[in-house]
N, C-alpha and C positions, 0 to 999 in steps of 0.2 A: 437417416440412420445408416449405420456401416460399422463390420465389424474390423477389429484387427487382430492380426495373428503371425505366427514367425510361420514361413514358411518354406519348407524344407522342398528340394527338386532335385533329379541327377540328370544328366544329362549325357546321351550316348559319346561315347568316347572318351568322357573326363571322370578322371579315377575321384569318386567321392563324392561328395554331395556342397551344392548352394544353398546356403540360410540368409534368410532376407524376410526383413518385417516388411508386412501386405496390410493394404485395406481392404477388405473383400467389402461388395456392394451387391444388391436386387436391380441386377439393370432391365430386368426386363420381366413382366409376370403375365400370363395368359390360362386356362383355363375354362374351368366351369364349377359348376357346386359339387362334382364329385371327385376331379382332379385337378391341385394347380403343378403348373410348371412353373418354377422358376430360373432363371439367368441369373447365374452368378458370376459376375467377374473380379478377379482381384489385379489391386494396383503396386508395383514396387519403384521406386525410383521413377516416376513418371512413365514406367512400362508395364503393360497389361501382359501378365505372367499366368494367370488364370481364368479359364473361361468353361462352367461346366455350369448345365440343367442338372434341377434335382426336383425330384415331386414329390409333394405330400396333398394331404388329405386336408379339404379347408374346413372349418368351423362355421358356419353361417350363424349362429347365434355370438362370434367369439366378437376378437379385435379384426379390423381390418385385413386385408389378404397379406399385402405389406411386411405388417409385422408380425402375424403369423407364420410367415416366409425365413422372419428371423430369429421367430423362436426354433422353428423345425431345425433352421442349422443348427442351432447351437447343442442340440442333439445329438447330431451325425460325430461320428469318433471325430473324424478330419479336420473339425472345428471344436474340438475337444480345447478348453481352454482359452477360446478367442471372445474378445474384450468388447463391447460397444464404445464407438466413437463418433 
């Protein structure tokens, strides 16, 4: 599972901004039953453009940590509108 999204960056010294579709992915999840982290990184053109933890609160009765992981983003404003692929 992995989601995708356009992904908008500035970058110091250049007037304006880069738009570029990304894959973001859970590369990495760790935790316990009252907090998970997960690792998110996203991919553009074969370069890894984003790399950030985010936490939420797991469901122990729900779906796996996984996809729980991928519903919380889909939450977050930042991933406001990103697509599963």
């Amino acid at each position: 599972m992995a989601l995708t999204k356009q992904l908008i960056k500035t970058i110091p010294g250049f007037d304006g901004e880069l738009t570029t579709e990304a894959c973001f992915k859970v590369s990495r999840l760790s935790g316990d039953k009252h907090n998970m982290s997960a690792l998110v990184t996203g991919v553009a053109s074969e370069s890894q453009v984003y790399a950030v933890e985010h936490l939420f609160v797991p469901n122990l009765n729900g779906e796996n940590f996984i996809a729980q992981a991928y519903k919380h983003l889909k939450t977050l404003p930042e991933f406001a509108g990103a697509t599963d692929c």
